[in-house]
C-alpha positions as CSV (number, residue, x, y, z in Angstrom):
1,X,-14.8,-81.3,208.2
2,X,-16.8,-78.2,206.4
3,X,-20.0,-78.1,206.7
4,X,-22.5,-77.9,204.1
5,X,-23.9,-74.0,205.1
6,X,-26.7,-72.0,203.5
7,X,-24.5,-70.7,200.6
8,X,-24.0,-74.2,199.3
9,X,-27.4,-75.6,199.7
10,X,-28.6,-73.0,197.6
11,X,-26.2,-74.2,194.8
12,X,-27.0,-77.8,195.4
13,X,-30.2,-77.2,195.0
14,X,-30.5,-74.8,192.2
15,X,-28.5,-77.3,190.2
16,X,-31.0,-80.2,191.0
17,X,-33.9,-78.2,190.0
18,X,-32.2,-77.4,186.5
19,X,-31.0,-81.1,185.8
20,X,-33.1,-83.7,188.3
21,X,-36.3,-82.2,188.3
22,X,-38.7,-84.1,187.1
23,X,-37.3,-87.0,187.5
24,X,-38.5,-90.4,188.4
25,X,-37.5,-92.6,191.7
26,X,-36.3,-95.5,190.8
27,X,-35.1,-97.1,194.0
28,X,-33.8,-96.2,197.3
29,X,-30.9,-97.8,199.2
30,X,-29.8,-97.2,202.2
31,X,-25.8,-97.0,202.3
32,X,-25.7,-97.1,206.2
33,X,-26.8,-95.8,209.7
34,X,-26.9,-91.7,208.2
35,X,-26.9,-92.0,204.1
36,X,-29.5,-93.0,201.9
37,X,-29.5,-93.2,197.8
38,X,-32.5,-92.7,195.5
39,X,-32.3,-93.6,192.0
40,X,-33.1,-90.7,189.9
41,X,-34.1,-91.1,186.2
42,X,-35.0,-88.3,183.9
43,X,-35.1,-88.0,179.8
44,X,-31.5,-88.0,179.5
45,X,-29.8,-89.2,182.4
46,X,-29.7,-91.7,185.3
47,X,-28.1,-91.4,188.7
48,X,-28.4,-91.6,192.2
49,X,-28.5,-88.9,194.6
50,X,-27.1,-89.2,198.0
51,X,-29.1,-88.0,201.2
52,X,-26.9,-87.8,204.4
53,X,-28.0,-86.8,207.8
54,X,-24.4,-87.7,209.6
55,X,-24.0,-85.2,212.2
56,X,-20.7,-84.2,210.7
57,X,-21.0,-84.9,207.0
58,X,-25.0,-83.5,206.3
59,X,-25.6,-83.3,202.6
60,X,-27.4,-84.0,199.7
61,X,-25.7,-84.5,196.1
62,X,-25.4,-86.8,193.2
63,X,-23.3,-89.8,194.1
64,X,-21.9,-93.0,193.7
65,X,-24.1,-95.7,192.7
66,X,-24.8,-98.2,196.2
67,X,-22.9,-101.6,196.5
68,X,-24.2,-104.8,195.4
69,X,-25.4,-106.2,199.2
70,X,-28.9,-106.8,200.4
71,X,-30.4,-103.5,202.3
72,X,-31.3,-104.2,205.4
73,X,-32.6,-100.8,207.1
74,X,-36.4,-100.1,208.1
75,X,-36.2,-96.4,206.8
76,X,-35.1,-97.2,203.4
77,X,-37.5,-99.7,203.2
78,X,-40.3,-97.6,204.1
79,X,-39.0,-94.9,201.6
80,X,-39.0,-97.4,199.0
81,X,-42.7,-98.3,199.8
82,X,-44.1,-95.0,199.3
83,X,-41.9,-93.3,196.6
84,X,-41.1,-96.2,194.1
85,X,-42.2,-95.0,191.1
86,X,-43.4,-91.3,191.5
87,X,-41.9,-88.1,189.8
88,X,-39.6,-86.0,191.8
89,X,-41.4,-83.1,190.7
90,X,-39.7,-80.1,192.9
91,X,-36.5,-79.2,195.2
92,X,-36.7,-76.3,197.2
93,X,-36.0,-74.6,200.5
94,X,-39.1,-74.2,203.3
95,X,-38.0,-70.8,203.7
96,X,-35.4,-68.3,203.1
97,X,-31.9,-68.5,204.7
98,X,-33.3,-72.0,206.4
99,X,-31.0,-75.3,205.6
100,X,-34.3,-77.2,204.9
101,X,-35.3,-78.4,201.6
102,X,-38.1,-79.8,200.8
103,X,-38.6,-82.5,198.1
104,X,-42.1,-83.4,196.6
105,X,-43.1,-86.5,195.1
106,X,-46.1,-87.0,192.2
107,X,-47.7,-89.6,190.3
108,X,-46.3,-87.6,187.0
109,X,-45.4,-83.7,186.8
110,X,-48.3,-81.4,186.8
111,X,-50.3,-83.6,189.1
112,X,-50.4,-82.8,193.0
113,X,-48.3,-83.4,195.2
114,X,-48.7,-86.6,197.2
115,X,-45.6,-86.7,199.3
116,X,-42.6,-84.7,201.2
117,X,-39.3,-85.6,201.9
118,X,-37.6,-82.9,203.9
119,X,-34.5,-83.1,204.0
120,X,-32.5,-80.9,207.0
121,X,-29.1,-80.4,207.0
122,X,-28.8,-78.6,210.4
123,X,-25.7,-80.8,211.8
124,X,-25.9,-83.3,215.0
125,X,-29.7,-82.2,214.7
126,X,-30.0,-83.4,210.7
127,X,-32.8,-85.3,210.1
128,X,-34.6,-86.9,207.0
129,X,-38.4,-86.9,207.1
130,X,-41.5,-88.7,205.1
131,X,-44.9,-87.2,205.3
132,X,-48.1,-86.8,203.6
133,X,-49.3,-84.1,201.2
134,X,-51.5,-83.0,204.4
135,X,-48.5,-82.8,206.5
136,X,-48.6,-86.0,208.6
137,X,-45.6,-87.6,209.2
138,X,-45.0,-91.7,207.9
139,X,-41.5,-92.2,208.8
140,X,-38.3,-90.2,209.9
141,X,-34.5,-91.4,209.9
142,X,-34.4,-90.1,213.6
143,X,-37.7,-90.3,215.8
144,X,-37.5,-87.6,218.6
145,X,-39.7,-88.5,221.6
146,X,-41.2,-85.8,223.8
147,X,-38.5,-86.8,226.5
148,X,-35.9,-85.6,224.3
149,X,-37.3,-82.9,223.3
150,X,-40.3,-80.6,224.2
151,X,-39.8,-77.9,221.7
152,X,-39.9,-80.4,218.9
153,X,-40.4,-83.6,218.9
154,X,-40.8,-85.4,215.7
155,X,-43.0,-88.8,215.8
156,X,-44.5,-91.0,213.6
157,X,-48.5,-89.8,212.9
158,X,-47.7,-86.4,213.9
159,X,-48.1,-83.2,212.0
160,X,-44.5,-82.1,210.6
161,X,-43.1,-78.8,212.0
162,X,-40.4,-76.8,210.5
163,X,-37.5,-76.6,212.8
164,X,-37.7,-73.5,214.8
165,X,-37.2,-70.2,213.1
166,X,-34.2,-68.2,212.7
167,X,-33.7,-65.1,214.3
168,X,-32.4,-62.0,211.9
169,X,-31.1,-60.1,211.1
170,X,-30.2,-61.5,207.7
171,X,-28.1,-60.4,205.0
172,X,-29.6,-58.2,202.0
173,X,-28.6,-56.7,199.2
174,X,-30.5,-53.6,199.6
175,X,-28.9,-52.5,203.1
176,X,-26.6,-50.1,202.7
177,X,-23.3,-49.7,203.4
178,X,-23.0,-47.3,206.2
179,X,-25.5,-49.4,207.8
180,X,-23.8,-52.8,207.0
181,X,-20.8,-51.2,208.2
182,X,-22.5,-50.0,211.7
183,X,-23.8,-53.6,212.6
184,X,-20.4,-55.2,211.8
185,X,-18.3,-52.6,213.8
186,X,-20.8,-51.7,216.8
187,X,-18.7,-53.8,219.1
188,X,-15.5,-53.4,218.7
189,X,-13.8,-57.5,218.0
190,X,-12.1,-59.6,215.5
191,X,-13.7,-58.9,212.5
192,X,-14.3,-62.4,211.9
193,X,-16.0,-62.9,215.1
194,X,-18.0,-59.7,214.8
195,X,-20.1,-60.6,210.9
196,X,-20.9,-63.8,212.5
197,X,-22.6,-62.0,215.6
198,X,-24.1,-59.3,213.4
199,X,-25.9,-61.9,210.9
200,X,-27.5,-65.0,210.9
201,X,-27.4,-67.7,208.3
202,X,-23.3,-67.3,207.9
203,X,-20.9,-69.9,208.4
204,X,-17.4,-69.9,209.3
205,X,-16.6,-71.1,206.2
206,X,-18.0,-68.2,204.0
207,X,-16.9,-65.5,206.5
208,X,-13.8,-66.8,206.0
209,X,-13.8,-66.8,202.0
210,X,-14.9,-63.5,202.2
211,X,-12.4,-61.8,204.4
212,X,-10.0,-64.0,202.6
213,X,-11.2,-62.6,199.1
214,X,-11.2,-59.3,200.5
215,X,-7.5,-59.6,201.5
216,X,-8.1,-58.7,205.3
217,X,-7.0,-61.4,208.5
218,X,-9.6,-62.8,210.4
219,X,-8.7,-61.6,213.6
220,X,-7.8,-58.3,212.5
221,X,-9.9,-55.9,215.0
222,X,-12.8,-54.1,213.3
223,X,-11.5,-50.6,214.8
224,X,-8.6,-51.2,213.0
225,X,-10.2,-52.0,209.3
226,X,-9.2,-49.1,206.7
227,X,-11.6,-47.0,204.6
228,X,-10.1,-49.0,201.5
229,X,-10.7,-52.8,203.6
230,X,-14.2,-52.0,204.9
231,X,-15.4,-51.1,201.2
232,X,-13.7,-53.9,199.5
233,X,-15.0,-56.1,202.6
234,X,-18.6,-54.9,201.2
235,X,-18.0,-55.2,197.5
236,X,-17.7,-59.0,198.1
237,X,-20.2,-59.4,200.1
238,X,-22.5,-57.8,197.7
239,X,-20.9,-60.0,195.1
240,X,-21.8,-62.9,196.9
241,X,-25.4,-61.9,197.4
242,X,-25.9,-61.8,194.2
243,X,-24.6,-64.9,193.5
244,X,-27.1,-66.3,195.6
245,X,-30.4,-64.5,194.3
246,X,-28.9,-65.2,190.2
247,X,-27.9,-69.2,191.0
248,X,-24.7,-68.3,189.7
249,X,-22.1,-70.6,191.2
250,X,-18.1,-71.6,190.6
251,X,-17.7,-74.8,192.7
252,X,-13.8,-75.3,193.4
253,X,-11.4,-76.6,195.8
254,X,-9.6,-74.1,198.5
255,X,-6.4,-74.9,200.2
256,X,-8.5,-76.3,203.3
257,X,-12.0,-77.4,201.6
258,X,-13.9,-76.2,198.9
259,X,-16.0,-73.3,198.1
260,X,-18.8,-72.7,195.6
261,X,-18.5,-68.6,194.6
262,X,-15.2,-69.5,192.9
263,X,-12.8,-66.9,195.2
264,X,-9.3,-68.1,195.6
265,X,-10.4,-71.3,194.3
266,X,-6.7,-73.6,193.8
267,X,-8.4,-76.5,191.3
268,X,-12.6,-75.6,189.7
269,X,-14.3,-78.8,190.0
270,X,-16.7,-79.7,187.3
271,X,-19.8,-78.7,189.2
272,X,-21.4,-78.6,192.8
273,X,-22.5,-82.3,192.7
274,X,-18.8,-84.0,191.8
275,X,-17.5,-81.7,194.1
276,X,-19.0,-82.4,197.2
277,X,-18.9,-86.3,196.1
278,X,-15.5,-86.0,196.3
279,X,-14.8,-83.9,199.6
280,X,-17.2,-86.0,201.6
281,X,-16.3,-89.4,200.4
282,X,-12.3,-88.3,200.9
283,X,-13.5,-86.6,204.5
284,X,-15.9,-89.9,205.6
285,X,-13.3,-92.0,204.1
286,X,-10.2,-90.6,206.1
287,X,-12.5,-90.4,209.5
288,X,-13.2,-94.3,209.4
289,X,-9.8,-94.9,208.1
290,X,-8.1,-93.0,211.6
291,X,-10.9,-95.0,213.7
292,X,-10.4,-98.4,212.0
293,X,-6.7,-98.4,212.1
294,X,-6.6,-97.1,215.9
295,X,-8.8,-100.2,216.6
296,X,-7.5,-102.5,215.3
297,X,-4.1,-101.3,216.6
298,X,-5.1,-101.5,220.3
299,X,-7.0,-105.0,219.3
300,X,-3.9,-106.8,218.2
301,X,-1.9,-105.2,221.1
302,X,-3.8,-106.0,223.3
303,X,-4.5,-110.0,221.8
304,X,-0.1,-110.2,221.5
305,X,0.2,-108.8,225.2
306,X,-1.9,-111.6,226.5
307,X,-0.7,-114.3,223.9
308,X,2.9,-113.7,224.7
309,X,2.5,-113.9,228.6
310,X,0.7,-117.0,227.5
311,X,3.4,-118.6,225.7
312,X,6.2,-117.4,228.8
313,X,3.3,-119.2,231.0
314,X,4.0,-122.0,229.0
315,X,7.8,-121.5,228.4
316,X,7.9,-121.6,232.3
317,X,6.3,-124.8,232.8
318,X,8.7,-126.2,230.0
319,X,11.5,-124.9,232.0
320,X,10.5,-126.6,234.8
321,X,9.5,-130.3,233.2
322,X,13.5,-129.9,232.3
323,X,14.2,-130.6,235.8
324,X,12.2,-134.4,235.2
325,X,15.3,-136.2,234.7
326,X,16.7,-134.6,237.8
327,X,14.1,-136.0,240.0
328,X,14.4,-139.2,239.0
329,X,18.1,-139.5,239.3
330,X,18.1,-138.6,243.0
331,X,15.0,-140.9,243.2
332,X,17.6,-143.3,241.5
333,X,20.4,-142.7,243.9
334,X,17.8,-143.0,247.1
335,X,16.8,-146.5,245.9
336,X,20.3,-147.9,245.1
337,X,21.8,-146.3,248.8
338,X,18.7,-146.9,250.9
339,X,20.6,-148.8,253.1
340,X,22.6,-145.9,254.3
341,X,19.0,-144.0,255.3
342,X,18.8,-144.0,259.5
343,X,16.0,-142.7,260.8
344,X,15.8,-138.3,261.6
345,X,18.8,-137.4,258.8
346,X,17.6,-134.2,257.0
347,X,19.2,-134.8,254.1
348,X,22.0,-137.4,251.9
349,X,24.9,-137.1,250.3
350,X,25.1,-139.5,247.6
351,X,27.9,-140.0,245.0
352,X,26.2,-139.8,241.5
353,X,26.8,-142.5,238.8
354,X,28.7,-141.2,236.5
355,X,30.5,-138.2,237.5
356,X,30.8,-139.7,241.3
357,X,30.3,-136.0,242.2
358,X,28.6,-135.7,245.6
359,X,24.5,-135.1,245.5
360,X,23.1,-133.8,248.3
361,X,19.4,-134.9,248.7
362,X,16.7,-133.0,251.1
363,X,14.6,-135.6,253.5
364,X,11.6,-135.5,255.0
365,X,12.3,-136.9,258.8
366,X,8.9,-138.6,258.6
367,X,9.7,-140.7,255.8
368,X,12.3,-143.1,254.9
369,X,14.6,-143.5,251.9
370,X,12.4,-145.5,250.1
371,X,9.3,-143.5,250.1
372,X,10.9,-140.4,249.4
373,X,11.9,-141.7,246.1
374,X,8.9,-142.8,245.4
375,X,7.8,-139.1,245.4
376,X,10.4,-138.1,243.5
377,X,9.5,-140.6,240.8
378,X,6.0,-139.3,240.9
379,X,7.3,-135.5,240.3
380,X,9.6,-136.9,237.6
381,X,6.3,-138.9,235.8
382,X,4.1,-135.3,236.3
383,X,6.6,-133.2,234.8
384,X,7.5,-135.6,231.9
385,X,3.1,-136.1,231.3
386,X,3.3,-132.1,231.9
387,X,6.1,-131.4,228.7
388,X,3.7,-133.6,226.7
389,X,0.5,-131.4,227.2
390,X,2.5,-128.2,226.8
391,X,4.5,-128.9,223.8
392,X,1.8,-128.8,221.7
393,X,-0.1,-125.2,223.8
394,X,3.2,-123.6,223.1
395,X,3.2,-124.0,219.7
396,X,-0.3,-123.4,219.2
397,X,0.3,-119.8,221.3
398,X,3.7,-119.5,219.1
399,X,1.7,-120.1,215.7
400,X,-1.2,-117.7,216.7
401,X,1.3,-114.7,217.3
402,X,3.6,-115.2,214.2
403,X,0.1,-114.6,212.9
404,X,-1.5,-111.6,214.2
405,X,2.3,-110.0,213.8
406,X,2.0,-111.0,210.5
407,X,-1.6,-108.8,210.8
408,X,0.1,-105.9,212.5
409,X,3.0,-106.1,210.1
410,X,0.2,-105.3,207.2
411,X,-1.6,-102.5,209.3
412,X,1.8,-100.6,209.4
413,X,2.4,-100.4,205.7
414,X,-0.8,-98.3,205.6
415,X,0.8,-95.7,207.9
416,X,-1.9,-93.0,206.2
417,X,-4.9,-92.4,204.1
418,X,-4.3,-90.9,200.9
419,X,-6.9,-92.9,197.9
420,X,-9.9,-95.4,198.8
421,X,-7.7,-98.5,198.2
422,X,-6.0,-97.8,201.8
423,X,-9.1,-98.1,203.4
424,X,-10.1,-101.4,201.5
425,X,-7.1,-102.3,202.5
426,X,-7.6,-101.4,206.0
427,X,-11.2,-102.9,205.8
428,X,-10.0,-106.3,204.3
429,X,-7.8,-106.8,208.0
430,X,-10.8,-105.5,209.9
431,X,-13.1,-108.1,208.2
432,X,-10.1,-110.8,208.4
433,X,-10.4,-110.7,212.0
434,X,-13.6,-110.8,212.5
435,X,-13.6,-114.4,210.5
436,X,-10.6,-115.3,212.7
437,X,-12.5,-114.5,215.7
438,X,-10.6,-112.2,216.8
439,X,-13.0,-109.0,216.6
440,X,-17.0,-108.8,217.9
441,X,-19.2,-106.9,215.2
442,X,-22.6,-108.2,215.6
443,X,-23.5,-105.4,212.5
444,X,-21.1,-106.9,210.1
445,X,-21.8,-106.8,206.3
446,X,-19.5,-108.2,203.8
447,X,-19.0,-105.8,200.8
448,X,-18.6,-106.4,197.4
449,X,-14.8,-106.6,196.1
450,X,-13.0,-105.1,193.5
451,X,-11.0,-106.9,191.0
452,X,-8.2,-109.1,192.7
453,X,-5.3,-107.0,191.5
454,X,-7.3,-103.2,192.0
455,X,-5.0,-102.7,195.3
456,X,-1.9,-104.3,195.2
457,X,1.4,-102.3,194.9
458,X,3.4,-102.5,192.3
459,X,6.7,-101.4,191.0
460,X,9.2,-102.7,188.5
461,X,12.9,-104.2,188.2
462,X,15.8,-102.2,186.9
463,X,14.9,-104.4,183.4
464,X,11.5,-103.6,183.3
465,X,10.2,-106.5,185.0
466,X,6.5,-105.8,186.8
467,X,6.6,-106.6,190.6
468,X,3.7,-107.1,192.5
469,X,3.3,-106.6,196.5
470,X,0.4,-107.9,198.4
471,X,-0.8,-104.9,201.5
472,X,-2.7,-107.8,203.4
473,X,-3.6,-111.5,204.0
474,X,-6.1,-111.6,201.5
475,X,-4.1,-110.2,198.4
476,X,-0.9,-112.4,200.3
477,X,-3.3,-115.1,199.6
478,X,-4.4,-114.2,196.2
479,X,-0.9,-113.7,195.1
480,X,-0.2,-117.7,195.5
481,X,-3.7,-119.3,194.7
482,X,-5.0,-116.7,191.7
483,X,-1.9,-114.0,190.2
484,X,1.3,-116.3,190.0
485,X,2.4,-118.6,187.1
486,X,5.1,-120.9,186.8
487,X,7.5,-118.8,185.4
488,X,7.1,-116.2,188.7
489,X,9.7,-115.9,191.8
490,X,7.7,-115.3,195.1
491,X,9.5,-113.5,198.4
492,X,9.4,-113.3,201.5
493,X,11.4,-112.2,204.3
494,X,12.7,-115.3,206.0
495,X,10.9,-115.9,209.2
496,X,9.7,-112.0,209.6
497,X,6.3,-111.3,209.3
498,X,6.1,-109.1,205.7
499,X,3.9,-108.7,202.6
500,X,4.4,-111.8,199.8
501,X,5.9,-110.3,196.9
502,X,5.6,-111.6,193.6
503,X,8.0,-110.7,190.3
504,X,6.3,-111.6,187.1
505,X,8.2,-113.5,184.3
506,X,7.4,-114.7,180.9
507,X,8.5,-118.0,179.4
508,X,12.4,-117.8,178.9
509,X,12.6,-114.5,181.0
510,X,15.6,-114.7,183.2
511,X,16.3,-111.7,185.9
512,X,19.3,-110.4,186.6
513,X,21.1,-110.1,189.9
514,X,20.1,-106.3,190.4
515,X,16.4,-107.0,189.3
516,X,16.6,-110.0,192.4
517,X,18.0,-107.6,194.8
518,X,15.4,-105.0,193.8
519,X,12.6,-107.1,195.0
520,X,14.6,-108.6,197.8
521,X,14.4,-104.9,198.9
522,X,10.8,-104.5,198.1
523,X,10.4,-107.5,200.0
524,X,12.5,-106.3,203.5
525,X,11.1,-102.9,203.0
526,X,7.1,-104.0,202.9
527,X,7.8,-105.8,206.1
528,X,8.3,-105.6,210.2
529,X,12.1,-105.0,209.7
530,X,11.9,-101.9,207.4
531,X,13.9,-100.3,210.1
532,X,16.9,-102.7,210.0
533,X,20.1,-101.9,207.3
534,X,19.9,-105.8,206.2
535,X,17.3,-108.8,206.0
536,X,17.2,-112.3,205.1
537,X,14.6,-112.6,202.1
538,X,14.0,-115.8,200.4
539,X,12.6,-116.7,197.0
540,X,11.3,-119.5,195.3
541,X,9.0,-120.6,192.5
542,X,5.5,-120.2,193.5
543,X,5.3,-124.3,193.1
544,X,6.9,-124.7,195.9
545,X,4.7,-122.2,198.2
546,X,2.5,-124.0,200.0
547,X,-1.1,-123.5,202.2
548,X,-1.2,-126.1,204.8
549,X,-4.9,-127.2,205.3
550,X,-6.5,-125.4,208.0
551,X,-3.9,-122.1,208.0
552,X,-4.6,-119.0,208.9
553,X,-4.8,-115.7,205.8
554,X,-1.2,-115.4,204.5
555,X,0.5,-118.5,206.3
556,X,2.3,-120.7,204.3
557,X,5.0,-123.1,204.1
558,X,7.9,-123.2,201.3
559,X,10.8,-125.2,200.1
560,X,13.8,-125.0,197.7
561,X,14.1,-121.4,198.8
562,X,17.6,-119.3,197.9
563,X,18.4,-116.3,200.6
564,X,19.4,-113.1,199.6
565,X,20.3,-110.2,202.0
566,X,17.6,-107.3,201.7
567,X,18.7,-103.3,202.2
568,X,15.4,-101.9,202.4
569,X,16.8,-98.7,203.7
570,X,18.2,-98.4,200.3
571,X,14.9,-98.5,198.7
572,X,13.5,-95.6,201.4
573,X,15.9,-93.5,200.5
574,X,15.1,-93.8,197.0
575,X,11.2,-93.6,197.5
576,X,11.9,-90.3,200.0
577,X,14.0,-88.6,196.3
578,X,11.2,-89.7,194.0
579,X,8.2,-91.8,195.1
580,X,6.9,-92.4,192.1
581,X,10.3,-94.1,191.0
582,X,10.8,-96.9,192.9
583,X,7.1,-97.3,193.8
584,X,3.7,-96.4,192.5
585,X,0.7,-97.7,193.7
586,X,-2.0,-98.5,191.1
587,X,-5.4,-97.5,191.3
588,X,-8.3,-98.7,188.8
């Protein structure tokens, strides 16, 4: 993930003071454990503006406005407290070529300053902190005691201190460029390597646009650079310089982030603010998305690895109650030939009852005939009681896995992230389980939801006809109780765990046999046999789909159902030719 370096800080925050400044708070929210929003409003606009201090994702910019849950963090509340009300009267940095800004609050502008919120984006050591006009600190998104650190440690009532200087050199525009060129080159490395050791305040990033604008490889050794390369190499740094000092910015996406100078830019973006909105929330988004998926993964393995050596515990113990009727025909045989038992024989051979086939029956020398059947009917009475008792476990253990593979089935049809609807989708499994029981989050906060059809997929029939495909239990669920009408067909593969899928008639609307196959592949192909050439899919009218009291998300029962065979490997191959043919997915 880029980092937000000097270079864009600067354009952040020159934009801020030309469009937010003054401006009045509002409210602040805080989004989670690292992000805060302020309300901003000035003359002519209202928005929030997003503080971060993740040790990944540091940033400030206008973003999206919070969701509609209570806020239940300290920090916020504290911010709230002191700020509510006053005038954002100036945004600027503590010093030069320092990723520090420092944001002053007022009754109204022109009046003094009552307030700071500074604001460091300096990486794993970002931090947000309140203090007075005088200096004194009220509150801090990260306290740092004395134990953890002895250089600086940042506690409440304390005066604020500015993060620990920068050693230079720094970059000017009035060094020339023999001497520019002497720093870079005085030990001989990648050239890369060498402008990072020679300055401070650089990033990777922005060496990187620059030797990239300048048309020279990274690791290309400095002895090595041409007349020609070293003066275009200096020429855009120059450029660049005086970008900074004039605030004049071109915010755009590169092929591996973004970058605000506008050099080799693939798409401009409409200005700094929408443009880190967007990488961050698509970066943050695709981070929680890998961890989410790869936990609940290794949840429900780990839950269907106990649960099916569970249910062979208890297939085991059937296996063995089979034998009841076993026991109780030799106890049958002992009682009817008793008299033939004399005293010390180990065992009986006794002719059975109906096939008269010989039955040899082990003894115990220390008991007779009589009482060794006795046992036997005892063992045939526990393993009968035993079948009872386990019937009822098995299915239980049976019912609970054709669920959570229903579960898994849904977490592999979101193989990747690629818009925000895959990780609601994602999140909507993650919260399921955790209703179910089935996953600990003592921090859990339900979100708001989107409309009920915002992330289903759709497609359509040969005719035209809209098909609708839930990516989870809850939109499986939604499909039955909420989106289908009379005139609907609902599918489902027959006995497989799969998505529901739901094509959309009108009054009098009859589909043909290629519009039923179509979804019969939608159907195989959203489910746990998308590998396999053919499945059984079944359809019926959603009147006959049925939620038994007390079921788990997406289990239901259905009758009057017609098969059809599903190819979904047909439908891959014509997703792999043209994606958007045979499948979009809609996003509002």
């Amino acid at each position: 993930m880029q980092p937000v370096d000097f270079t864009t800080l600067v354009a952040v925050c020159s934009d801020l003071q030309a469009h937010w400044t003054p401006a009045r708070c509002e409210q602040v929210y805080q989004l989670d454990r690292s992000t805060l929003a302020i309300a901003l409003r000035t003359l002519s606009r209202r928005d929030w503006l997003t503080i971060s201090w993740h040790p990944q994702a540091a940033r400030l910019h206008i973003g999206e406005p919070p969701p509609r849950i209570p806020d239940t963090f300290t920090f916020s509340q504290q911010l709230k407290h002191q700020l509510g009300g006053l005038a954002l009267v100036v945004i600027d940095p503590i010093a030069p070529w320092e990723r520090v800004l420092d944001m002053q609050f007022a009754r109204r502008p022109g009046d003094p300053t009552e307030w700071h919120l500074y604001v460091e984006i300096m990486g794993k050591y970002s931090n947000v902190i309140l203090t007075t006009a005088r200096g004194q600190i009220v509150t801090a998104a990260h306290q740092v005691s004395e134990q953890q650190s002895s250089v600086r440690p940042i506690l409440t009532g304390a005066l604020y201190e500015p993060p620990p200087a920068i050693t230079g050199p720094f970059p000017t525009r009035s060094e020339a460029f023999e001497t520019w060129q002497e720093r870079v080159a005085l030990i001989p490395g990648q050239v890369k390597k060498q402008i990072l050791r020679a300055y401070s305040g650089l990033s990777s990033a922005l060496v990187a646009t620059l030797l990239e604008a300048a048309e020279i490889d990274p690791v290309q050794g400095t002895e090595t650079l041409s007349d020609d390369q070293w003066q275009r190499l200096f020429h855009h740094w120059q450029t660049w310089l005086h970008q900074l000092e004039t605030a004049d910015f071109y915010p755009g996406w590169t092929a591996t982030g973004y970058s605000v100078l506008g050099w080799h830019t693939q798409t401009p973006a409409d200005n700094v603010q929408t443009l880190l909105r967007d990488y961050y929330t698509h970066e943050l988004n695709l981070q929680t998305f890998e961890r989410l998926k790869n936990q609940l993964n290794q949840r429900l393995k780990n839950l269907l690895k106990k649960l099916h050596t569970k249910a062979n515990g208890f297939s085991d113990r059937l296996d063995q109650s089979d034998q009841a009727d076993d026991y109780r025909r030799r106890a049958d045989l002992l009682m009817a030939y008793s008299h033939q038992w004399q005293p010390g024989m180990p065992m009986m051979s006794l002719a059975d009852f109906e096939t008269g086939e010989p039955v040899e029956i082990p003894l115990n020398p220390e008991n007779n005939a009589i009482q060794t059947a006795q046992k036997l009917y005892k063992q045939h009475g526990k393993l009968k009681r035993a079948r009872n008792a386990v019937m009822p476990l098995l299915a239980e253990v049976r019912s609970e896995i054709a669920y959570l593979e229903q579960v898994e089935a849904a977490l592999a049809q979101i193989p990747e992230y690629e818009q925000p609807e895959d990780l609601e989708a994602i999140a909507d499994i993650r919260e399921e389980l955790i209703q179910q029981g089935y996953l600990d989050a003592p921090d859990y906060r339900s979100g708001p939801r989107r409309s009920q059809d915002t992330q289903f997929h759709r497609s359509r029939t040969p005719s035209g006809f809209p098909v609708i495909i839930g990516r989870n239990n809850r939109q499986n669920d939604q499909l039955i109780s909420q989106v289908a009408t009379d005139y609907d067909l609902w599918f489902h593969t027959q006995e497989i765990p799969g998505s529901h899928v739901l094509l959309r008639l009108e009054a009098g609307q009859m589909p043909s046999d290629a519009d039923l196959q179509h979804v019969a592949d939608l159907a195989a192909f959203f489910s746990r046999a998308r590998q396999a050439d053919q499945v059984p899919v079944v359809y019926t009218q959603p009147q006959h789909v049925y939620k038994p009291k007390g079921a788990r998300p997406g289990m239901v029962i259905y009758k009057h159902e017609t098969v059809l065979w599903g190819q979904p490997q047909r439908l891959k191959a014509s997703t792999d030719k043209d994606p958007g043919q045979a499948l979009s997915t809609f996003a509002h």
